[in-house]
Structure formats: C-alpha cells, structure tokens
C-alpha positions in Angstrom: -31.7 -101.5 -0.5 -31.0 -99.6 -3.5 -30.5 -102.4 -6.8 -30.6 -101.5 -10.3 -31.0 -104.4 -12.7 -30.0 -104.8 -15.8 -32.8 -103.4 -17.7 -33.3 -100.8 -15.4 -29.8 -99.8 -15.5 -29.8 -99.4 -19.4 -33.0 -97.1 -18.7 -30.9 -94.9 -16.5 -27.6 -94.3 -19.3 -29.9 -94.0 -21.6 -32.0 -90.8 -19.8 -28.7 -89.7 -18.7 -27.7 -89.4 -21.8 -30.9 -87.9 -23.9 -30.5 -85.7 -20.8 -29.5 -82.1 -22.8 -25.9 -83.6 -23.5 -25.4 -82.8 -27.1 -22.6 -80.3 -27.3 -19.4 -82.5 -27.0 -17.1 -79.2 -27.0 -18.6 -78.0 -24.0 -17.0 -80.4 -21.5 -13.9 -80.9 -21.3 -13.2 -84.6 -20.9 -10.1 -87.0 -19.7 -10.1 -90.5 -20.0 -10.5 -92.6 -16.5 -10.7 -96.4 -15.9 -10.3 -98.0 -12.5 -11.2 -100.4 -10.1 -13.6 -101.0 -7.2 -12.3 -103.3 -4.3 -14.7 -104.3 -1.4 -12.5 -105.4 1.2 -9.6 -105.9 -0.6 -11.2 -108.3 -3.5 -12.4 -106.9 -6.8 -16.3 -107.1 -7.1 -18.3 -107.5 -10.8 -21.5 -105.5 -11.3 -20.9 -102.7 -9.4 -22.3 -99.2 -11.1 -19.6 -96.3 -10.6 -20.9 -92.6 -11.0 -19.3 -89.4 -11.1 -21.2 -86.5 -10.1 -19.5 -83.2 -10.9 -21.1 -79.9 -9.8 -21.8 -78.8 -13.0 -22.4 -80.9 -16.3 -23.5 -84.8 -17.1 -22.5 -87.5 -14.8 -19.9 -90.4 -16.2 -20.7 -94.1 -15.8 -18.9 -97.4 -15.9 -19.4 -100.7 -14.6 -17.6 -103.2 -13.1 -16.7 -106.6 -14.7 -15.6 -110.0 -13.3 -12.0 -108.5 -12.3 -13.5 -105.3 -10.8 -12.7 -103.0 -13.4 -14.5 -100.4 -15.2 -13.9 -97.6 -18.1 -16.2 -94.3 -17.4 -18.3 -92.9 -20.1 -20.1 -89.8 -20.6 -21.6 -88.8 -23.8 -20.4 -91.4 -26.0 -18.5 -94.7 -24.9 -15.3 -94.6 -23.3 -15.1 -91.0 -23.7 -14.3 -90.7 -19.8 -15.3 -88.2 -17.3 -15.9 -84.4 -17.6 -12.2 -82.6 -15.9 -12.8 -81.3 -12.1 -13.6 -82.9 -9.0 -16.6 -85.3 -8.7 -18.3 -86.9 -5.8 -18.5 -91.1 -6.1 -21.2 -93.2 -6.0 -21.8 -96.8 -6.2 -24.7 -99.8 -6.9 -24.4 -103.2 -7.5 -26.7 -104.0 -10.2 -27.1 -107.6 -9.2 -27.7 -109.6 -13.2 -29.5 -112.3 -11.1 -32.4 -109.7 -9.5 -36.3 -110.6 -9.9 -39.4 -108.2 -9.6 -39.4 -110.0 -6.3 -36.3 -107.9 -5.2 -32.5 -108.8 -5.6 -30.6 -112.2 -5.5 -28.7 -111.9 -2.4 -27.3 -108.7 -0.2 -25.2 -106.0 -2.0 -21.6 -106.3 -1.7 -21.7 -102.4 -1.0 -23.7 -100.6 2.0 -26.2 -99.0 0.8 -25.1 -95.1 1.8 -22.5 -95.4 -1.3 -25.5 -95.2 -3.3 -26.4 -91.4 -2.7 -23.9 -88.9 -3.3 -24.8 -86.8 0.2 -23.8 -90.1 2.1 -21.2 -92.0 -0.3 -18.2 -90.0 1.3 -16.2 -90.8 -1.7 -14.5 -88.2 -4.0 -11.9 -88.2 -7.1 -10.7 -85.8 -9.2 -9.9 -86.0 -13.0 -6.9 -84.3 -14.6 -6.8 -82.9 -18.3 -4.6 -84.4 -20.5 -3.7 -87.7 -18.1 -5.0 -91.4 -18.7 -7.0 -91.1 -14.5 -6.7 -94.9 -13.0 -8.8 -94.6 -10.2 -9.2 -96.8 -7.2 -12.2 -97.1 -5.0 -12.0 -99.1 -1.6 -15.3 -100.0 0.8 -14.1 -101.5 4.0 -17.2 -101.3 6.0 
C-alpha cells in the first residue's frame, strides 16, 4: 500500500520544490482548488498531484471537508496551464514505522500516474474548481 506520512510528505514538497523550479516566469500558472469525493463523501488527508508532461508537478491536500488548493512553486500559486494526469495518496496523520493506521480510503492504483486513470486540464486566466470522484 502506498502511505505517505506526515513527515515524509513534507520531505517530498520540499524535494519537489528544490527540484530546479526557480524561474517563476517560465510556467505559466492558473489558480485551481477542488475537492476529492470517495464514494460520494468528502475524505481529509488525501494528497492530490498534477503531473504535466513537461515542468513541476502541483500539490494540495485535502482537509476535513475534502478540499484542497494546489501549489506549485510557492503556496497557492496553483498548477502550471495544460493538461495533467491525477494522482492521489492518503497520508494517513495517525501512521507508525509499523505501517499505516487503518486501510486507505483510495485503491492503491490512484497512487501512480500510469494506473490512476484520472486527468484534468487547467485553463489560463480561470479560477479551475476541480472535482475528483473514486467509486471503486
């Protein structure tokens, strides 16, 4: 099962971020907030990444309402304009050494982008409310 905690998770922004992303004016950015839903209901700690073909990934994370606001270089900044494939990981707060608290709200192929299936695109100029559903 694939579980990021929170200490690991802050090691993964922070390398995605030291990683050759200095030159704001090279990516054009939109702003993009959303929500995840996992059969129907709105789930907390749940790590959303956009992968775009070319340039950094944006991040965001889920809070108790199921809602998140991407960032990219800087906070809130949103997500580089173009189409992006979706993943996501619940970071479960409550994980151990020993391995996580319970089982993941989300199946475990939303974690890699080659088996997450899930795809959005961000638009220049717009405020992007995105809405990702998991029914399986």
């Amino acid at each position: 099962m694939t579980l990021f905690n929170n200490a690991t998770w802050l090691t993964v922004l922070l390398a995605m971020a030291a990683g050759g992303c200095s030159a704001k004016s090279e990516f054009e950015m939109a702003q993009a907030r959303g929500i995840v839903l996992v059969k129907g209901q709105p789930v907390a700690e749940i790590a959303v990444v956009l992968h775009p073909e070319k340039g950094p990934q944006s991040f965001g994370v889920t809070d108790a309402h199921g809602q998140f606001e991407m960032t990219t270089l800087t906070p809130g900044d949103g997500a580089l304009v173009g189409e992006h494939k979706v993943t996501l990981v619940w970071t479960d707060p409550k994980a151990t050494y020993k391995g996580p608290s319970g089982p993941s709200p989300i199946p475990e192929r939303y974690s890699l982008p080659a088996t997450s299936q899930l795809t959005t695109v961000i638009i220049a100029g717009q405020k992007n409310e995105l809405t990702f559903r998991v029914n399986d």
